[in-house]
N, C-alpha and C positions, 0 to 999 in steps of 0.2 A: 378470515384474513388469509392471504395469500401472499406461500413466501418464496420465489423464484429460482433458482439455479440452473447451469448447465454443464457440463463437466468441462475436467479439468486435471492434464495426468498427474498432477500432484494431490489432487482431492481438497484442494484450497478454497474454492468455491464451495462445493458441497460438505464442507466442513464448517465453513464460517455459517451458511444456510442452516444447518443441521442445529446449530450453537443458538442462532439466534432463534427459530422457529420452538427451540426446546422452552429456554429463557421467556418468550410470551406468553408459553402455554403456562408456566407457570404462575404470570401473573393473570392467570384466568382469561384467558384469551383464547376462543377457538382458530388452528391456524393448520391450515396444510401447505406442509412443505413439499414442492412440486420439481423433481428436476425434468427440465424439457428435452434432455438430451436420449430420455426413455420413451419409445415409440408409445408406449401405452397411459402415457403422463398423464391424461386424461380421466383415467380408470384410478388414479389417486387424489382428485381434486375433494370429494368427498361433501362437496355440495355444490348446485348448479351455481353460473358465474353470478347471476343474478343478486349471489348470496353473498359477495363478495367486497365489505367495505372497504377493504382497504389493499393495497398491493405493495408490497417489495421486491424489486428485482434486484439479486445480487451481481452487479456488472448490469449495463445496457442492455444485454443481446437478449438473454431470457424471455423479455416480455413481447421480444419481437416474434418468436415461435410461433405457428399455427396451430391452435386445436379447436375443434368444434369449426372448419374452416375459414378461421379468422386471427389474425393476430392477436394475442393473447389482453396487451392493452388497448385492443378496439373493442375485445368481447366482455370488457369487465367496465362497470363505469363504476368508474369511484377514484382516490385518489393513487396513485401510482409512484411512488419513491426510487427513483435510481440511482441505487449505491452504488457509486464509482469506489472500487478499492484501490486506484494505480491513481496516476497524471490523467487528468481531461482527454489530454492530447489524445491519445493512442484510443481511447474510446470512443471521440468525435470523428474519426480516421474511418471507424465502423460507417458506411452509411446510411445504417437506418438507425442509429444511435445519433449523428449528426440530423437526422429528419426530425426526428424526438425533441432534440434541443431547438431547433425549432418552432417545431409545435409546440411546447412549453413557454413560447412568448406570446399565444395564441391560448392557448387552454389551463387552466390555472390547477389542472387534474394532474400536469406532469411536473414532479417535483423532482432535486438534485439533493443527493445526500454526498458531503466528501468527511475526508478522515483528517486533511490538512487546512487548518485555519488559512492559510493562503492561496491556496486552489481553490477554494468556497469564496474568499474574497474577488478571485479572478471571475468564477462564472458566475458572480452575482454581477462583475462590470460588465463582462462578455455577453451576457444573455437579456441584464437592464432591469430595471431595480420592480417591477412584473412580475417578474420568475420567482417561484419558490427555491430558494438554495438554501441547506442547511450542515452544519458541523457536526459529526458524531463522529466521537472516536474509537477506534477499534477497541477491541477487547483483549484481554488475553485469553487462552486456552490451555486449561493446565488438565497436567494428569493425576489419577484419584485422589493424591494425598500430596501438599503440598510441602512447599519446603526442600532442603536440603536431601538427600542421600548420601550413599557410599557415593563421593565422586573422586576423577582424576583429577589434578592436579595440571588443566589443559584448558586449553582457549578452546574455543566452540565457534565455524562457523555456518551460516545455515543461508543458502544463497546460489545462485546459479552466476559463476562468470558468463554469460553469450548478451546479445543484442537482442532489442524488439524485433518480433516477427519485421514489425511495421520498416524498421532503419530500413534495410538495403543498404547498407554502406557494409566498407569494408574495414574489417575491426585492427587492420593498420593502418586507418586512416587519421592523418594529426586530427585536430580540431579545427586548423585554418582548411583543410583541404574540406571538411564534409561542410562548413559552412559557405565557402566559396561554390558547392555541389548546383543544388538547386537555386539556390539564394535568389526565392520569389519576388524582393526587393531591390534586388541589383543593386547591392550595395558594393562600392570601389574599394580599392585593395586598400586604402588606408581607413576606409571605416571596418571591415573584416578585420583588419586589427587592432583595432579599439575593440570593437566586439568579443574578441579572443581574448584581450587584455581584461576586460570586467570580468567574463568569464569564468577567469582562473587564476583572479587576484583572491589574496589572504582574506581582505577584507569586503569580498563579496557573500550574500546570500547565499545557500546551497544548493535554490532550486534556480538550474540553468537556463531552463525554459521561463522561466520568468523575469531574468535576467535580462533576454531574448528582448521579451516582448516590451520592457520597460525601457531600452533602448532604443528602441524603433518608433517613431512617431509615425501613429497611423490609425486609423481608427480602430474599435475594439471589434466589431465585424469582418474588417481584413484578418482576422487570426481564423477566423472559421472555414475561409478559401480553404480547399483541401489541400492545395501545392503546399500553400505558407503551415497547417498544420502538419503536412509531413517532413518537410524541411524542419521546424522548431521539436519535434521529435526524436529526428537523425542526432538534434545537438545532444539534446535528452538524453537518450539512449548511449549516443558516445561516451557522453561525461559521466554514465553511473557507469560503466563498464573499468572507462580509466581509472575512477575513484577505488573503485573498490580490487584494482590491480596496485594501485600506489598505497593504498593505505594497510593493504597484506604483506606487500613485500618488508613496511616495516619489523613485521612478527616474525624475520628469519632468526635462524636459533631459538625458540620460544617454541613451546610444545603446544599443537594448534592440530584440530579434528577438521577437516573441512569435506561438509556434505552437500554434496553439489556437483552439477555437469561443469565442464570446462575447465576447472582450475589446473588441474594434471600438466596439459602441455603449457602453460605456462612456468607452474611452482615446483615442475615434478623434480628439479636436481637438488629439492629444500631438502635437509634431512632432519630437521622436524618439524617440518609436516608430514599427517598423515591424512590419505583423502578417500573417500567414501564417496558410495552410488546416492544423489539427489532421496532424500527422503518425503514417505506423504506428511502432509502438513499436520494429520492426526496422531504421528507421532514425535516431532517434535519436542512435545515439552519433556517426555521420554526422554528421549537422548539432549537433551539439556541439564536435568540432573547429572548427566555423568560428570559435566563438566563445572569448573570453577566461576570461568570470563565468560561471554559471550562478546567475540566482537560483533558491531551490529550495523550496517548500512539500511538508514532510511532511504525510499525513492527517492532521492532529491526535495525531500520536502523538508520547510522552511518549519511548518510549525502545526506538527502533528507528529505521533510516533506509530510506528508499524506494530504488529499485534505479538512482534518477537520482544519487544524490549516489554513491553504487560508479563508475558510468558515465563520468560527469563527473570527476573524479580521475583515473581511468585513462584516458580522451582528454585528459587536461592542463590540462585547464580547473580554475580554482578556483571555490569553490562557497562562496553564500550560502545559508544554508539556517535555518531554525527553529531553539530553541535546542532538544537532546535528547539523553540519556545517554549512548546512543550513543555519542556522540563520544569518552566515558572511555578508550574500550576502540579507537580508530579509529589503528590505526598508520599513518600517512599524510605526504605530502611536507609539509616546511615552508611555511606561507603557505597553503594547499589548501582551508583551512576557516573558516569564519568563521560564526559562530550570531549571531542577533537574539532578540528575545522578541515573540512574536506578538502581545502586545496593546500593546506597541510598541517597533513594527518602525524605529527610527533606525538604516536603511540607509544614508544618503544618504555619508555619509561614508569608508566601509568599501568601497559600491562603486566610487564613486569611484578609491579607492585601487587595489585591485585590479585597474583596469581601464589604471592606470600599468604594474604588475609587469612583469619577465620570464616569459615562458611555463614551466611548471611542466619540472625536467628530467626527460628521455623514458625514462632508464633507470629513475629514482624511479615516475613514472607506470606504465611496463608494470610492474616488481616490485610497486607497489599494484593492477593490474589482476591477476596472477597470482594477488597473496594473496585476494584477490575475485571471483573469477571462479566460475565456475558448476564447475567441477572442487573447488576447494577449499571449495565447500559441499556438493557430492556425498560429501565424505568427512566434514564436520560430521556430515552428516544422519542416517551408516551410523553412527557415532560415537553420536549420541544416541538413535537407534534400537535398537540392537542388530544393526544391518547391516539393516533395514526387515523383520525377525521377529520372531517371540516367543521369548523369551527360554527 
């Protein structure tokens, strides 16, 4: 088995690749984990392609690589899983990733893996009920020993304020102004405000991009047009930058770690906060223990959790985070969680609170780190796969 990566300055790719390729060999699985972004990538495959039932590529792009002169999933015939870690959007924008999704309505060898039950719902309408699309959700990543530490008595956050590469917009742009931008649909200035108005009502969904698309009558093929996917990304992209600018501002006075590019020119006249250089992903759950809360921004996703809120639980920390369905199904320590609604975010009192409690207890913590851990999704995975073959 073959498990794909390519770098990534935070080491978040090659971290999650690392986690999982470990976790299979566990369950007695031969697997080489391959990053493409090594000229010699080649010299670590460890057996020829031919040997190769099954493939993972972490993100789209990996399996588009050449080695032995050929794209990686043209040189291997077997099944091929591409684990989208983010939004669709931003990975169909790639174009050889949008070629993929394609050929996956044509070849029953390209399969969709997402982390958000309603991104998995979307590209199962987007792609047509043909395609293999499937749900797995992230894992956490913890460090040696789980549970609590010495910690501060401090909020944690773990997050980059900037925009997708992909926006192009400008991050003083309203929302009406970046959706009037491109607006592939030429929609009129009183439907642009209907659209704004769903948007970034209370009683909307979290993921905007989907908001988007469910307002727009059109068929499920016009979202694949490149203009209309990088317009519904521009929104994307806005609303998690705004979000996670509204929903901090409420932690002013509240003692709050924030590790991350950008936040500074915004938060820098806060005097408590304190702000830190962007950390790699492998240390994380590290500097998680130091702290109590973790406030936590999902990508705009409706109903899937990111691999911070697993993390955070299982280092002991409790966790502010988006409101999201997830949580229905989230067996987890008493006190551990706590959801807001993105378009408003009345943290102020919740963190607070939390930042009072007892440290989460270390035996509940590691038994939720167990149940989340990269082993007990290596066995979901083979579970919803068919053991990563065809049937």
């Amino acid at each position: 088995m073959l498990v794909l990566t390519d770098s990534h300055p935070s080491g978040v790719t090659q971290g999650i690749a690392t986690s999982v390729s470990t976790a299979l060999r566990q369950l007695q699985l031969r697997v080489a984990a391959v990053s493409v972004s090594d000229p010699r990538a080649r010299e670590f495959w460890g057996f020829s392609p031919d040997e190769v039932a099954a493939c993972i590529s972490v993100t789209g792009q990996p399996c588009l690589a050449h080695v032995y002169g050929k794209p990686i999933h043209q040189l291997v015939d077997c099944p091929i899983y591409l684990w989208i870690l983010d939004s669709p959007i931003y990975e169909l924008l790639n174009p050889g990733v949008h070629a993929l999704a394609h050929l996956a309505q044509r070849d029953p060898r390209y399969r969709f893996l997402f982390s958000d039950r309603a991104y998995t719902a979307f590209m199962q309408k987007l792609l047509g009920p043909e395609v293999w699309v499937g749900f797995w959700p992230f894992s956490g990543h913890f460090a040696n020993n789980y549970g609590p530490n010495e910690r501060g008595q401090r909020i944690g956050v773990f997050a980059n304020l900037d925009l997708s590469l992909h926006s192009r917009i400008d991050p003083a742009s309203s929302l009406r102004e970046v959706i009037a931008g491109l607006n592939p649909f030429s929609l009129d200035p009183a439907a642009i405000d209907t659209l704004v108005g769903k948007i970034v009502s209370p009683r909307s969904r979290g993921n905007a991009a989907l908001v988007v698309m469910n307002c727009i009558r059109t068929s499920p093929a016009s979202w694949l047009h490149p203009r209309a996917l990088q317009w519904v990304g521009q929104i994307d992209s806005h609303q998690k930058r705004e979000r996670r600018v509204r929903t901090t501002s409420r932690l002013k006075g509240l003692p709050v770690d924030i590790f991350g590019a950008g936040w500074e020119q915004t938060f820098g006249d806060v005097e408590s906060f304190r702000f830190h250089p962007p950390i790699r992903f492998d240390a994380i759950a590290q500097h998680m223990r130091g702290r109590t809360v973790i406030l936590n921004f999902d990508p705009n996703w409706d109903d899937g959790f990111h691999d911070r809120v697993y993390t955070g639980i299982g280092m002991g920390c409790r966790i502010l985070t988006n409101a999201n369905g997830a949580a229905r199904e989230l067996q987890r320590p008493a006190g551990s969680l706590a959801q807001y609604n993105v378009n408003n975010p009345e943290i102020e009192a919740a963190a607070a609170d939390m930042l009072t409690q007892p440290p989460l207890d270390p035996d509940e913590a590691g038994a939720f780190a167990v149940r989340n851990g990269p082993t007990a999704r290596a066995h979901q995975l083979l579970a919803l796969t068919g053991g990563l073959v065809p049937a």
